[in-house]
PQR file with spaces between the fields and no chain letter, atoms N, CA, C, O and H, PARSE charges and radii, in Angstrom:
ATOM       1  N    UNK     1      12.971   -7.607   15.302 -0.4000 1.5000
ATOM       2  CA   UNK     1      13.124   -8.049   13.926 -0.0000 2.0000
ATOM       3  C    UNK     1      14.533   -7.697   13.467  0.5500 1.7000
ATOM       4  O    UNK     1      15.049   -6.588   13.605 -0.5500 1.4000
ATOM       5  N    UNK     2      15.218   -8.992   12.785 -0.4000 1.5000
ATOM       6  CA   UNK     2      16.739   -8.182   12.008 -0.0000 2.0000
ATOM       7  C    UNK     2      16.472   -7.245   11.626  0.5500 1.7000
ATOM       8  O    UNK     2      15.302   -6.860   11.610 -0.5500 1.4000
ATOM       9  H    UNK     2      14.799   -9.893   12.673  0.4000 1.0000
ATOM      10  N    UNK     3      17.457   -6.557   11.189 -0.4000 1.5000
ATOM      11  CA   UNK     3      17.461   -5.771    9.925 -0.0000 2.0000
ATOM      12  C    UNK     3      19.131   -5.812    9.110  0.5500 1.7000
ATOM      13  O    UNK     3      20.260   -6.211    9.396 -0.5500 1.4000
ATOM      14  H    UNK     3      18.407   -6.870   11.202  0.4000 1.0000
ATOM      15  N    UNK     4      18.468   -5.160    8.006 -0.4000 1.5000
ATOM      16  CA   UNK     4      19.878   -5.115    7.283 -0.0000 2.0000
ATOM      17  C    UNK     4      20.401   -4.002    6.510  0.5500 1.7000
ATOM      18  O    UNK     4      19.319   -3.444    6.326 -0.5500 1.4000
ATOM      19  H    UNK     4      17.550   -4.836    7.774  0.4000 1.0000
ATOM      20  N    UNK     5      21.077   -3.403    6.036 -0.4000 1.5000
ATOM      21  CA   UNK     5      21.386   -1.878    5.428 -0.0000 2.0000
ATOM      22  C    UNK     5      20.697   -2.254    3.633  0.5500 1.7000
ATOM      23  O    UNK     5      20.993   -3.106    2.795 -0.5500 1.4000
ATOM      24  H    UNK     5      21.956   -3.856    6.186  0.4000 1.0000
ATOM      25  N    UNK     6      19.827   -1.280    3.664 -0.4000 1.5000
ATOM      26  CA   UNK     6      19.268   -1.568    2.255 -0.0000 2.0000
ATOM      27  C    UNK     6      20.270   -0.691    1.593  0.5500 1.7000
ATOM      28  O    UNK     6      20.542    0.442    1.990 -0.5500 1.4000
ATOM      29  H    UNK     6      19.587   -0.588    4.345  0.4000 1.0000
ATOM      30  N    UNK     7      20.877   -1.355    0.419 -0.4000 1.5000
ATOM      31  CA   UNK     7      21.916   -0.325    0.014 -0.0000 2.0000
ATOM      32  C    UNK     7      22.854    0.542    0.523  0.5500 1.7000
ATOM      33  O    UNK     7      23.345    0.494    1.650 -0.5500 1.4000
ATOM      34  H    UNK     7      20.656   -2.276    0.096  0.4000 1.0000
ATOM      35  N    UNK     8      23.072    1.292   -0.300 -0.4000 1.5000
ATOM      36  CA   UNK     8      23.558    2.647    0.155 -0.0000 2.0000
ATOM      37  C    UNK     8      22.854    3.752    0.706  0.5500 1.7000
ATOM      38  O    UNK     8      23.382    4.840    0.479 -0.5500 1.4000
ATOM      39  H    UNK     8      22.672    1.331   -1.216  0.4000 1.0000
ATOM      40  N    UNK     9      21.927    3.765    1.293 -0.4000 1.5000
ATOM      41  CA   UNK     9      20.965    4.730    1.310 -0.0000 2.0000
ATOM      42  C    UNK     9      20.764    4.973    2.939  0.5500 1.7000
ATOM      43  O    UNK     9      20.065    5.944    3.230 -0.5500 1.4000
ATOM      44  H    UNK     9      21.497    2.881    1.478  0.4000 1.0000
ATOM      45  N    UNK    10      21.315    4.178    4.045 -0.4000 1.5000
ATOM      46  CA   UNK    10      21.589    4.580    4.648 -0.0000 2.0000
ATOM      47  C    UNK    10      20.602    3.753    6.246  0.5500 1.7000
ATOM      48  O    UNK    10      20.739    3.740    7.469 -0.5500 1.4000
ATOM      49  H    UNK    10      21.883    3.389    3.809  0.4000 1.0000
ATOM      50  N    UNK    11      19.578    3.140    5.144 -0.4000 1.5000
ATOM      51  CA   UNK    11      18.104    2.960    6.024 -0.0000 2.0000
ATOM      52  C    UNK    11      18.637    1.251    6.459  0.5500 1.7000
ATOM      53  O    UNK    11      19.416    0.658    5.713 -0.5500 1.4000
ATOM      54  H    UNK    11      19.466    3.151    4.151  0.4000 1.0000
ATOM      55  N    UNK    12      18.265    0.802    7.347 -0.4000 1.5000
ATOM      56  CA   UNK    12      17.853   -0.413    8.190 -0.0000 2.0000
ATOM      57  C    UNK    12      16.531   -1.107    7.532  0.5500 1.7000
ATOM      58  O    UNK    12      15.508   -0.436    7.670 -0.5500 1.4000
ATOM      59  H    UNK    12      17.632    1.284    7.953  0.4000 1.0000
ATOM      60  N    UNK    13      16.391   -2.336    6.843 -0.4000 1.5000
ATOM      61  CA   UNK    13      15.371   -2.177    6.345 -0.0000 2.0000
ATOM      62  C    UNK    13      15.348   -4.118    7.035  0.5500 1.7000
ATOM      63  O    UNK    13      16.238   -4.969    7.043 -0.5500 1.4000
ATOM      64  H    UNK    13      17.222   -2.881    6.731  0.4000 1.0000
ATOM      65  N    UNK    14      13.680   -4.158    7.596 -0.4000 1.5000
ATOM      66  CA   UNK    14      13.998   -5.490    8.165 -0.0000 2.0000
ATOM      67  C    UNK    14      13.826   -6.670    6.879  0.5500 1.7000
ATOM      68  O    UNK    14      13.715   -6.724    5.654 -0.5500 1.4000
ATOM      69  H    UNK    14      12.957   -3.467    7.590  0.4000 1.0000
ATOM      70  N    UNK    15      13.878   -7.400    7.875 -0.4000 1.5000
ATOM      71  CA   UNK    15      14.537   -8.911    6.510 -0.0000 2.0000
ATOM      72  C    UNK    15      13.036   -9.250    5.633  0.5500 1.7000
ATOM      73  O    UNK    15      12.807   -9.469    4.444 -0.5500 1.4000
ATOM      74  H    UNK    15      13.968   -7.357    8.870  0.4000 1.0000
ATOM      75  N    UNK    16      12.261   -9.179    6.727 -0.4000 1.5000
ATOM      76  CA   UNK    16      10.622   -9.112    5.930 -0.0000 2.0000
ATOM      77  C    UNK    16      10.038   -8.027    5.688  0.5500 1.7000
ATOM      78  O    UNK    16       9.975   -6.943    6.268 -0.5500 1.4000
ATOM      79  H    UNK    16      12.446   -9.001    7.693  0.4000 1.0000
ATOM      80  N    UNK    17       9.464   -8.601    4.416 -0.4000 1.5000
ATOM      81  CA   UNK    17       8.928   -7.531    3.754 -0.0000 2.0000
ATOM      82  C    UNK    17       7.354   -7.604    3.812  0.5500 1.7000
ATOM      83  O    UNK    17       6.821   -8.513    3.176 -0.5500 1.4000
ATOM      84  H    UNK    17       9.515   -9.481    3.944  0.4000 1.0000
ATOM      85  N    UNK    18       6.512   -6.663    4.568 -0.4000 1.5000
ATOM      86  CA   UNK    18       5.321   -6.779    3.919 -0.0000 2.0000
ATOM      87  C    UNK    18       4.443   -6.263    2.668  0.5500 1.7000
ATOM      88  O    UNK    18       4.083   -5.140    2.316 -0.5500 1.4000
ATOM      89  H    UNK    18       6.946   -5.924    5.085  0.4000 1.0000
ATOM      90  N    UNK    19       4.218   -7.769    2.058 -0.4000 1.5000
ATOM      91  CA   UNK    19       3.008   -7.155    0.790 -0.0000 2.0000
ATOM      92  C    UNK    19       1.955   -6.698    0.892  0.5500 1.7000
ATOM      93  O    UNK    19       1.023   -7.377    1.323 -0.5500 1.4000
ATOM      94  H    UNK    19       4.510   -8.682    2.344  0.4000 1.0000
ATOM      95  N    UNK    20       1.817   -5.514    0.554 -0.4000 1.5000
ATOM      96  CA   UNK    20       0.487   -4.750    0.792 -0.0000 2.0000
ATOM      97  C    UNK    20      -1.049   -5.369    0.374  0.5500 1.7000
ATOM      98  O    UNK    20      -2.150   -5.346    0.923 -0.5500 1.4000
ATOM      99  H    UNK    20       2.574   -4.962    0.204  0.4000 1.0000
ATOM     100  N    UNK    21      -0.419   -6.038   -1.132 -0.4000 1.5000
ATOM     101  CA   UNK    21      -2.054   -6.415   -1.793 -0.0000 2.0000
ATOM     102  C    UNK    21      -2.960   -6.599   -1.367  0.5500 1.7000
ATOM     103  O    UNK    21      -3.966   -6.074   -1.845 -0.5500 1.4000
ATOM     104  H    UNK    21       0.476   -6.057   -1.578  0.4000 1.0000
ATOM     105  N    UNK    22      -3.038   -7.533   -0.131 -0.4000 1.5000
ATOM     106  CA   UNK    22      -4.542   -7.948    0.888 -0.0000 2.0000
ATOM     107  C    UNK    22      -4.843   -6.779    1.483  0.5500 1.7000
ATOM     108  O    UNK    22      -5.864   -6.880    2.164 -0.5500 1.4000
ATOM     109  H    UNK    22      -2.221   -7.959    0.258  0.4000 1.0000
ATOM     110  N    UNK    23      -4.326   -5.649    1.493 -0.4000 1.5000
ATOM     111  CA   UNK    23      -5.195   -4.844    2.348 -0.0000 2.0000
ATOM     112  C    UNK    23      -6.325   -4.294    1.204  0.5500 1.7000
ATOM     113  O    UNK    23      -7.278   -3.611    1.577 -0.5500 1.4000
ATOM     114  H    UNK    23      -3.497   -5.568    0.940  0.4000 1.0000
ATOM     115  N    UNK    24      -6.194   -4.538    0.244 -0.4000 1.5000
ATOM     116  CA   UNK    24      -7.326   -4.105   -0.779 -0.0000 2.0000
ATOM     117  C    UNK    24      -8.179   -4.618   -0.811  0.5500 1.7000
ATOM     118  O    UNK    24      -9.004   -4.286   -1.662 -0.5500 1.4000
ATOM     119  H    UNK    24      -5.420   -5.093   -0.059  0.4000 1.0000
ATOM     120  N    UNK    25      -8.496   -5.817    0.172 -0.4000 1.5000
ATOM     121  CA   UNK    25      -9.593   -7.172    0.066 -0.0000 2.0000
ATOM     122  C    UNK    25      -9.972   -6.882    1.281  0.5500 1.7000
ATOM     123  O    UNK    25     -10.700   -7.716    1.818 -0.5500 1.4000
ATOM     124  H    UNK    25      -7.826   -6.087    0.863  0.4000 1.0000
ATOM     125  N    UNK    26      -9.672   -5.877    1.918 -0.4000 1.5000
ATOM     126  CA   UNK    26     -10.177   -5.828    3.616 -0.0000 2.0000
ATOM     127  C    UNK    26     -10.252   -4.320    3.926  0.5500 1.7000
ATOM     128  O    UNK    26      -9.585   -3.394    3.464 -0.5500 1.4000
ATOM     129  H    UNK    26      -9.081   -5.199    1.481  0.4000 1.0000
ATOM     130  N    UNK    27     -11.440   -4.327    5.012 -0.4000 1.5000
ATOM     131  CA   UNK    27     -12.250   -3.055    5.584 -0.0000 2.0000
ATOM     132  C    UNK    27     -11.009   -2.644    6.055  0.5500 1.7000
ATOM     133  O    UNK    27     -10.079   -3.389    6.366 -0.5500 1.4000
ATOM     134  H    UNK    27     -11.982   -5.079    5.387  0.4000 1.0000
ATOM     135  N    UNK    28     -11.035   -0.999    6.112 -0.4000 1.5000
ATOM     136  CA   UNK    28     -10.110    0.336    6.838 -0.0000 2.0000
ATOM     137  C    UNK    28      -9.768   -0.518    7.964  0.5500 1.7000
ATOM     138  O    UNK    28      -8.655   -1.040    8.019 -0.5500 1.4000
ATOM     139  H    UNK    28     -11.790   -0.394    5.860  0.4000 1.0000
ATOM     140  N    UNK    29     -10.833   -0.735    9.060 -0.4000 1.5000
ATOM     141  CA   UNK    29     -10.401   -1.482   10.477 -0.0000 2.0000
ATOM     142  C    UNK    29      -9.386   -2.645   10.243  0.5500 1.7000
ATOM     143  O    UNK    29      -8.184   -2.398   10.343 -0.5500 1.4000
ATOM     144  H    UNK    29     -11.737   -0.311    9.015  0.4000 1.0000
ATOM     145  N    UNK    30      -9.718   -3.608   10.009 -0.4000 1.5000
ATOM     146  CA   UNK    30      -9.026   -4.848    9.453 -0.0000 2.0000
ATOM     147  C    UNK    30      -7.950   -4.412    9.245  0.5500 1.7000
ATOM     148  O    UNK    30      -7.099   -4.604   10.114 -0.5500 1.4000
ATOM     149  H    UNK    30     -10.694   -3.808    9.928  0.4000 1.0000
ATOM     150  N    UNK    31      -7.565   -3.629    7.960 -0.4000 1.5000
ATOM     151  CA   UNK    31      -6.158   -2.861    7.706 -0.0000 2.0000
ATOM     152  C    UNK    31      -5.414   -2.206    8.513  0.5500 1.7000
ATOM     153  O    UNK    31      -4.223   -2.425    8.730 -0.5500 1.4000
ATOM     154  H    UNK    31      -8.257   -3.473    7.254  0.4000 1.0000
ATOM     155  N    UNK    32      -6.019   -1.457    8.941 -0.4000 1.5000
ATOM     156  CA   UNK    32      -4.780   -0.842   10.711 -0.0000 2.0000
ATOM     157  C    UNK    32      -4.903   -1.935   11.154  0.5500 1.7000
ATOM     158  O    UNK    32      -3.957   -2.435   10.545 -0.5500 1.4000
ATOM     159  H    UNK    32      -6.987   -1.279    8.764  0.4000 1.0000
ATOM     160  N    UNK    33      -5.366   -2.871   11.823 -0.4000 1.5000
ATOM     161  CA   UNK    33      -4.817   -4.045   12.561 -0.0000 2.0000
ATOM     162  C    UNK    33      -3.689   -4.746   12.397  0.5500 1.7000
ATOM     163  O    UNK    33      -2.844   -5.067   13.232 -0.5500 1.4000
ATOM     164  H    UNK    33      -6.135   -2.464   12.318  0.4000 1.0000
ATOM     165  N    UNK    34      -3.774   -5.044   10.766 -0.4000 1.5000
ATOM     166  CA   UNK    34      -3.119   -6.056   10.150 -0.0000 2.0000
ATOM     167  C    UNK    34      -1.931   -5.489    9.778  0.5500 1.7000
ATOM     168  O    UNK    34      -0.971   -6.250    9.656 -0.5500 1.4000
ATOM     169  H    UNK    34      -4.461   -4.784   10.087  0.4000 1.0000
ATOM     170  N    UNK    35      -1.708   -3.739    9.469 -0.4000 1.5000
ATOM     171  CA   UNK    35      -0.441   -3.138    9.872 -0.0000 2.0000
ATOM     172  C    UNK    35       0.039   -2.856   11.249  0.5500 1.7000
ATOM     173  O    UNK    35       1.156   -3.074   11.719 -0.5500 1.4000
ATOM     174  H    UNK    35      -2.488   -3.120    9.568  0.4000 1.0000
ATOM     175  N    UNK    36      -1.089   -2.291   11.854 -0.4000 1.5000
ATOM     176  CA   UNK    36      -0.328   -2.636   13.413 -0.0000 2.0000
ATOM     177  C    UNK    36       0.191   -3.614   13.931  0.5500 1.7000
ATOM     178  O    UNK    36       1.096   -3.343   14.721 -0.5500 1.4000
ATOM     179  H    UNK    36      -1.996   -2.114   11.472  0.4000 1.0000
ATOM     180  N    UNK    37      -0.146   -5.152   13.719 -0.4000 1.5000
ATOM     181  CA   UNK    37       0.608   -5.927   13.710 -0.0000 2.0000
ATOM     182  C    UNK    37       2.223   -6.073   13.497  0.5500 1.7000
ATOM     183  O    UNK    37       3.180   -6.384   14.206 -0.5500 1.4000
ATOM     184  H    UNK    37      -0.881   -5.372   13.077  0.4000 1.0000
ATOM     185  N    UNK    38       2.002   -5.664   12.075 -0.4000 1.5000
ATOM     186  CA   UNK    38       3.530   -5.909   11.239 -0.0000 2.0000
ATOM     187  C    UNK    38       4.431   -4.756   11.715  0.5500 1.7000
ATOM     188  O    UNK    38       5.619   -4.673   11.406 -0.5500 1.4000
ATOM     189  H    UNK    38       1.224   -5.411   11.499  0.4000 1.0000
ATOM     190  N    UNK    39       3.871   -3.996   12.382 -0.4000 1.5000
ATOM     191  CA   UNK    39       4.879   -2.867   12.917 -0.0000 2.0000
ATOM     192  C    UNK    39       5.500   -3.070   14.293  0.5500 1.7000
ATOM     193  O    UNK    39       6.626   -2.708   14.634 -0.5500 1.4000
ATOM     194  H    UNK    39       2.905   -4.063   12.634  0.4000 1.0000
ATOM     195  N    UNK    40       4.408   -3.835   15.180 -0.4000 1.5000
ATOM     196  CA   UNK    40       4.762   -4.403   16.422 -0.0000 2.0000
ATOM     197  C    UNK    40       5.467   -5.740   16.335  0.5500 1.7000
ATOM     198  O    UNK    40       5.834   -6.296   17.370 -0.5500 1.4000
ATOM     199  H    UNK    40       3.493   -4.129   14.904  0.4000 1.0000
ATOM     200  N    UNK    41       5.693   -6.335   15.026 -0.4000 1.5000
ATOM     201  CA   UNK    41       6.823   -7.241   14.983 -0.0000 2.0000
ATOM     202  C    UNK    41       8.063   -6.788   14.398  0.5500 1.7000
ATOM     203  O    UNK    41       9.097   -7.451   14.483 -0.5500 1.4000
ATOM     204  H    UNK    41       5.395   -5.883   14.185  0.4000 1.0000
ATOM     205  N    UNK    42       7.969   -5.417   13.667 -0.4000 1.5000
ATOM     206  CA   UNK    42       9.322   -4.906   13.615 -0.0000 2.0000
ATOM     207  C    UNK    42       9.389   -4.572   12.338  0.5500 1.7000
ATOM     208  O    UNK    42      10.123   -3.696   11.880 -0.5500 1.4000
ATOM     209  H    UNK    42       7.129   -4.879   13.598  0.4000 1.0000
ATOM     210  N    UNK    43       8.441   -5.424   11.573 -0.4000 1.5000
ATOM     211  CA   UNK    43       8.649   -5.101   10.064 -0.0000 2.0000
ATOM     212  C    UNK    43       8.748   -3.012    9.455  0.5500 1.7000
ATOM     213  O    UNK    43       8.328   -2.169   10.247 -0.5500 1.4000
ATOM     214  H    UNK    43       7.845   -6.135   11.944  0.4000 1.0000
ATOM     215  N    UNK    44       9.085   -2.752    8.647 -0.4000 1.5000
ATOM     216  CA   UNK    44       9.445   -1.765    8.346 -0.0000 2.0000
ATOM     217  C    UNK    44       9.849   -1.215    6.702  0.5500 1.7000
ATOM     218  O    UNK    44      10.421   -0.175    6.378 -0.5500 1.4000
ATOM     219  H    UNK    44       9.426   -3.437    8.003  0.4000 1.0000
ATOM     220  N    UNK    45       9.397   -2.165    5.961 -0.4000 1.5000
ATOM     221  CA   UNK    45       9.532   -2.330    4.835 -0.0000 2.0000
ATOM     222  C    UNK    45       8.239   -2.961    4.244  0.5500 1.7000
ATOM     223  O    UNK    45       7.832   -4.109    4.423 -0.5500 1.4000
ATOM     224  H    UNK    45       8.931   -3.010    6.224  0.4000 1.0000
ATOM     225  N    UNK    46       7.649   -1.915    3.461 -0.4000 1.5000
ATOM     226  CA   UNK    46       5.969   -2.258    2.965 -0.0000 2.0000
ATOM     227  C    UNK    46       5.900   -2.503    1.595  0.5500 1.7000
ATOM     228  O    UNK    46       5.935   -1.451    0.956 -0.5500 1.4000
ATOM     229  H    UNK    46       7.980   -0.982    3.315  0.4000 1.0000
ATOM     230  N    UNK    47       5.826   -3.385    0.995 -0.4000 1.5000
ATOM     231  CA   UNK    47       5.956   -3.599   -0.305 -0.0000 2.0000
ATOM     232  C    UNK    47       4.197   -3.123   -1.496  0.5500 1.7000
ATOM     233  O    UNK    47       3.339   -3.953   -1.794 -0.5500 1.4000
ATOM     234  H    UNK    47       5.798   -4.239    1.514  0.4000 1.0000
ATOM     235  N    UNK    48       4.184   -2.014   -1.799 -0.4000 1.5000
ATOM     236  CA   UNK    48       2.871   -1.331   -2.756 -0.0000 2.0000
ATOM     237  C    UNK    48       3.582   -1.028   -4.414  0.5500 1.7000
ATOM     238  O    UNK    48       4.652   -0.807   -4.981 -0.5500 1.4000
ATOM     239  H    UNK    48       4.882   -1.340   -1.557  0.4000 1.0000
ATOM     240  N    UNK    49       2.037   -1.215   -4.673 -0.4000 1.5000
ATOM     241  CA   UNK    49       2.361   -0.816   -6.136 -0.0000 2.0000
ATOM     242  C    UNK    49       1.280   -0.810   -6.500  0.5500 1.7000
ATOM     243  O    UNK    49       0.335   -1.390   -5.964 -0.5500 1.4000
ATOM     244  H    UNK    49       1.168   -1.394   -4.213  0.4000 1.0000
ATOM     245  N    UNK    50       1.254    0.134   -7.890 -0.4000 1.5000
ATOM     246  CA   UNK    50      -0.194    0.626   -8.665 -0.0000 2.0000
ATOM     247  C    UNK    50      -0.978   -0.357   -9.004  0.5500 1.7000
ATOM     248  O    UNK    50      -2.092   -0.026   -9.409 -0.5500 1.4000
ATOM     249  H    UNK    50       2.021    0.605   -8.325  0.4000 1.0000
ATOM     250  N    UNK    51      -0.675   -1.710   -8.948 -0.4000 1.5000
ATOM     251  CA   UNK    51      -2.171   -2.785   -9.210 -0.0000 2.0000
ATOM     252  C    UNK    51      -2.550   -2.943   -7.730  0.5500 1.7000
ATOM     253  O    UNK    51      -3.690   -3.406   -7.741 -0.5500 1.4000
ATOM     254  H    UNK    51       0.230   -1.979   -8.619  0.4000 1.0000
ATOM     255  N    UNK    52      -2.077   -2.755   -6.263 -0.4000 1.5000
ATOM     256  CA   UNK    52      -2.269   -3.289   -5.395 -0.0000 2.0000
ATOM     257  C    UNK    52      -4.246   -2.304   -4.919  0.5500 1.7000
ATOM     258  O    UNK    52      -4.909   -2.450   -3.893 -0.5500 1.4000
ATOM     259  H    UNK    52      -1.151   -2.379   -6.254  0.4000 1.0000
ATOM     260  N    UNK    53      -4.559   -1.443   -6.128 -0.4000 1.5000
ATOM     261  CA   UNK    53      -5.948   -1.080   -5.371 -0.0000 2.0000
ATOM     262  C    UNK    53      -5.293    0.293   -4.558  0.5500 1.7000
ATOM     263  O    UNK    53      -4.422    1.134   -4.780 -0.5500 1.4000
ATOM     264  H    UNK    53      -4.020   -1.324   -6.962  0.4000 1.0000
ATOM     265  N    UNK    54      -6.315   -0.042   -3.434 -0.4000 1.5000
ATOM     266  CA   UNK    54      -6.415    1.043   -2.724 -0.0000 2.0000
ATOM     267  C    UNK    54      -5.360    0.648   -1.477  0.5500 1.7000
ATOM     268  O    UNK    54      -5.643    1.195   -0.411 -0.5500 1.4000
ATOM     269  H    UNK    54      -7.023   -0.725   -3.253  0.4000 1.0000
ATOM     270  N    UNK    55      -4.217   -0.204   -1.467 -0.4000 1.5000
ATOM     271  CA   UNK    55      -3.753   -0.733   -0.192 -0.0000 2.0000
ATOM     272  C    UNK    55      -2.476    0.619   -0.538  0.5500 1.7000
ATOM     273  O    UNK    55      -1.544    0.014   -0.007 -0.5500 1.4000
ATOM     274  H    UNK    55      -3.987   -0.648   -2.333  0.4000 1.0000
ATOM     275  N    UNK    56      -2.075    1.432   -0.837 -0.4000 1.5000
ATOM     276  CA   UNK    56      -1.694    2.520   -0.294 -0.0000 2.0000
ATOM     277  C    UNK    56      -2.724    3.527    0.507  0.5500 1.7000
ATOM     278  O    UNK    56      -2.601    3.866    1.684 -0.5500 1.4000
ATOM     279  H    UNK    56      -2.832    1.924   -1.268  0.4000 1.0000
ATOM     280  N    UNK    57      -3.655    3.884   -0.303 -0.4000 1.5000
ATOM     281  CA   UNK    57      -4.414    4.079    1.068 -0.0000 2.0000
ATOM     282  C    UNK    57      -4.761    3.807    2.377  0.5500 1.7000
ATOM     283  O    UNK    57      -4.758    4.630    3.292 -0.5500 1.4000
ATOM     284  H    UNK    57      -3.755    3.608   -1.260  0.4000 1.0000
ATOM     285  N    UNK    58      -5.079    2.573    2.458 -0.4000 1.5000
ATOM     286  CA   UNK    58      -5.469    1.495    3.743 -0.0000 2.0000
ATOM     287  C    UNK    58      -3.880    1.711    4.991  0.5500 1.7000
ATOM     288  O    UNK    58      -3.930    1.629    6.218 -0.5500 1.4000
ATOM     289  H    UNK    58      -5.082    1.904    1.715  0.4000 1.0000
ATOM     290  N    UNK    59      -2.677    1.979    4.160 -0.4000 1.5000
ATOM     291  CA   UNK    59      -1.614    1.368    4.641 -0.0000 2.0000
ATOM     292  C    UNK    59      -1.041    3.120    5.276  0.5500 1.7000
ATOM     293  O    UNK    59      -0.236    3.248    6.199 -0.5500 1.4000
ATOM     294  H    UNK    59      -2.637    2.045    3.163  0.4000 1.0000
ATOM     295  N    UNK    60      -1.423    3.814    4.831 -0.4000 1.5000
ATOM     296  CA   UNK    60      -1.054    5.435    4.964 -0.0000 2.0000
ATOM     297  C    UNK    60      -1.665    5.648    6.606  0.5500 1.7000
ATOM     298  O    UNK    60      -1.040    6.544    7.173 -0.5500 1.4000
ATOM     299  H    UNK    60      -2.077    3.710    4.081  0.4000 1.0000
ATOM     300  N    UNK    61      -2.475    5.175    7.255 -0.4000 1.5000
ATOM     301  CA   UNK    61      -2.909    6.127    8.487 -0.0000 2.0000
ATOM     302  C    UNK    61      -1.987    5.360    9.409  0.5500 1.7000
ATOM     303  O    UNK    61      -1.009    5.992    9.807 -0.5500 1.4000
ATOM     304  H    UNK    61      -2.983    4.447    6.793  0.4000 1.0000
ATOM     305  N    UNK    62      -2.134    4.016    9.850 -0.4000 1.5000
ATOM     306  CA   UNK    62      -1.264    3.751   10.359 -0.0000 2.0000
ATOM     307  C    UNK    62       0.320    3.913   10.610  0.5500 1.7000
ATOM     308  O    UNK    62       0.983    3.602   11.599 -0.5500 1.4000
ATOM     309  H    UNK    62      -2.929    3.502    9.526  0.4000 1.0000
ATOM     310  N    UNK    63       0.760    4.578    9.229 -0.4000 1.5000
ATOM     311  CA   UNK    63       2.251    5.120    9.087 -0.0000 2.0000
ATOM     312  C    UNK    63       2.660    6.060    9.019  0.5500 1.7000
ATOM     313  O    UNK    63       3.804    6.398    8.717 -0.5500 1.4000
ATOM     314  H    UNK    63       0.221    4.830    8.425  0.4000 1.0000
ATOM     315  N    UNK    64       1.234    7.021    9.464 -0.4000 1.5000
ATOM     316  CA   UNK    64       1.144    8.564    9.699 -0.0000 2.0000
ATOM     317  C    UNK    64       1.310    8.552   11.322  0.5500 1.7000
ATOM     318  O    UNK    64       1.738    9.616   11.770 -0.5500 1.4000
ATOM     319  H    UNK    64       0.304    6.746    9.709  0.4000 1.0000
ATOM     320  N    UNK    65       1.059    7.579   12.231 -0.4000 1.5000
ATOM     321  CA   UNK    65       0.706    7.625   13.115 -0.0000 2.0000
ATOM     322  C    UNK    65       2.577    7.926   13.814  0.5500 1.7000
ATOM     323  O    UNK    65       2.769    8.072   15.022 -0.5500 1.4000
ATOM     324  H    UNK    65       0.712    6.714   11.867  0.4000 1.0000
């Protein structure tokens, strides 16, 4: 996956971004999949926020890993 310098900050951040929201519409399993996916294509940039539910949760084990 590209990437590109997000700012000044130092980080590589790839060109896609994934939106978290659907992981709030889908079982724990489903959710590690559907981030394991996006990690094995390179993505690296997770887009959450306080209406997205519980998809910070869902999105945390896989990025603990």
């Amino acid at each position: 996956m590209e990437t590109r310098p997000l700012g000044a900050t130092g980080h590589e951040s790839s060109i896609l971004t994934y939106g978290s929201i659907v992981l709030d519409y889908v079982e724990q399993d489903k959710a590690n999949q559907m981030v394991e996916n996006a990690l094995d294509a390179g993505v690296n940039h997770f887009d959450v926020a306080p209406t997205y539910g519980d998809a910070e949760v869902k999105l945390a084990p896989k990025l603990q890993e």
